[in-house]
N, C-alpha and C positions, 0 to 999 in steps of 0.2 A: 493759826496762820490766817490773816484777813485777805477775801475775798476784794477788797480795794487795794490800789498800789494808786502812791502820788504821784504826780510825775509833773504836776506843774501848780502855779499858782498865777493868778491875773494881777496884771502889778498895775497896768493903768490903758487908757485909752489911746488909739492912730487913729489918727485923723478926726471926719465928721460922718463916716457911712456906716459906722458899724463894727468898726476894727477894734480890737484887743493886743493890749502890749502884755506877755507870759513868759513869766519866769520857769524859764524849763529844769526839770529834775532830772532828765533823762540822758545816756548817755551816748551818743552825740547831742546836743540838747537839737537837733532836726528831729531827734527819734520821737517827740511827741506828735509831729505830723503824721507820723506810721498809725493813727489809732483816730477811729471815729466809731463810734460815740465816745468822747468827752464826757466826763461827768464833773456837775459841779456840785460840790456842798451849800445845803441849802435849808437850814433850819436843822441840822444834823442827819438830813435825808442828802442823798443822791439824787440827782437830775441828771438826765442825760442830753447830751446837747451834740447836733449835730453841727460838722465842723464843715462848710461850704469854701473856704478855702484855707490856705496858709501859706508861709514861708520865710525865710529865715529875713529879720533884718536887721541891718549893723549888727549890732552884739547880742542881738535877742529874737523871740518869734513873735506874730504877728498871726491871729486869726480871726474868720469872720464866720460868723456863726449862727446857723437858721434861726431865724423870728427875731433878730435884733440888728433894726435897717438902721439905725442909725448912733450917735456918742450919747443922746441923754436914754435912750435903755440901755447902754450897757456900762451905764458909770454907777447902776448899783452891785454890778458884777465884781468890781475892784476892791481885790483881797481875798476872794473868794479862790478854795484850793481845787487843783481839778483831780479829777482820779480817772482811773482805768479799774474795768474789773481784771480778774488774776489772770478768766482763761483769754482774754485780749491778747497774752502774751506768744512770741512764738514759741515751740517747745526747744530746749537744749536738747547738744548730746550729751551722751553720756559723759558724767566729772565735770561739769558745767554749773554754775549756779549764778541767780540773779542774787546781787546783793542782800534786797530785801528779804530774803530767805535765810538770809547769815544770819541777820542781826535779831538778836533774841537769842540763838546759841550757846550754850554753855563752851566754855572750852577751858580743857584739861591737859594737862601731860599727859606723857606716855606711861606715867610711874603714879597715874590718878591724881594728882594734884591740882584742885580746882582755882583756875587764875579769874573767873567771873564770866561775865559774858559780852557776844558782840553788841556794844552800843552804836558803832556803824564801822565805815570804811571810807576809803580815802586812795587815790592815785599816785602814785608817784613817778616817774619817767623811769625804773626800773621795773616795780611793781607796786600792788595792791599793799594796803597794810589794816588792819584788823585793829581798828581800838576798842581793848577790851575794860570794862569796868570790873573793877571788883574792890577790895580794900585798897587798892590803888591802879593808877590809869597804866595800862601797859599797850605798846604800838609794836605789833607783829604782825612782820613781812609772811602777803601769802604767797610762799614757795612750796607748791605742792613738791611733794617727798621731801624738801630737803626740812622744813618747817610744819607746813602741815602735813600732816600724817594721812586723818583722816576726818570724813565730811558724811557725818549720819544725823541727813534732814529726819528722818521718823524717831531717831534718840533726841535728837533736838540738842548733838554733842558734834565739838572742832576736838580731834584728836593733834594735840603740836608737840614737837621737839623742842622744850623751850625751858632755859632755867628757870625754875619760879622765884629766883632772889634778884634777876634781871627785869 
């Protein structure tokens, strides 16, 4: 499990003072204003960058960030992904999980049948859904009890109720 989680990327420059246009990964994408230090990738290092303001505009967010007053330092920032360390986060409770946590998981039936693992997740207006990879792409609704069974981060295993010829 990596001590970084993504949660944004710097897609372009606001304005002429300093501002940043960031494509948020976060969900509500407001949720990347919840976290300072920022980190940016930077030669395959982390930097951490303190974030002096933000907030949400039109479709996207907007931040302005210590030591760079103005658009020509921060127009080499563009492209550049941001991260969060892990313990940034707040804790769940218990039967709770951040996505990033899923994905890598093995997941099997209830009868040992290994379907692949999470390659990510996705929202739907009813629920979450689980795409898993394996000899083929399978998209499993997470309904705890009725689907997912069971959820053992330290097995690094999604126990499902789930045909494997579906």
């Amino acid at each position: 499990m990596s001590d970084w989680l993504l949660v944004g990327q710097i897609a372009g420059l606001y304005g002429v003072m300093g501002w940043i246009k960031v494509i948020s990964h976060t969900q509500p994408r407001a949720g990347i204003l919840n976290y300072n230090p920022l980190y940016l990738r930077n030669d395959g290092d982390w930097q951490p960058l303190e974030v002096q303001a933000g907030r949400l505009q039109g479709k996207g967010v907007i931040l302005k960030l210590s030591g760079y007053a103005d658009r020509n330092a921060c127009a080499p920032l563009v492209g550049r992904d941001m991260a969060i360390r892990r313990e940034q986060l707040p804790p769940l409770p218990p039967n709770e999980y951040y996505w990033t946590d899923l994905q890598g998981l093995q997941v099997v039936t209830q009868q040992g049948v290994a379907l692949g693992t999470v390659e990510r997740l996705f929202e739907t207006g009813a629920n979450d859904v689980l795409v898993v990879g394996g000899e083929r792409e399978r998209l499993i609704p997470f309904i705890r009890d009725e689907v997912i069974l069971k959820v053992d981060l330290a097995q690094g295993v999604i126990q499902v109720d789930w045909d494997p010829t579906f």
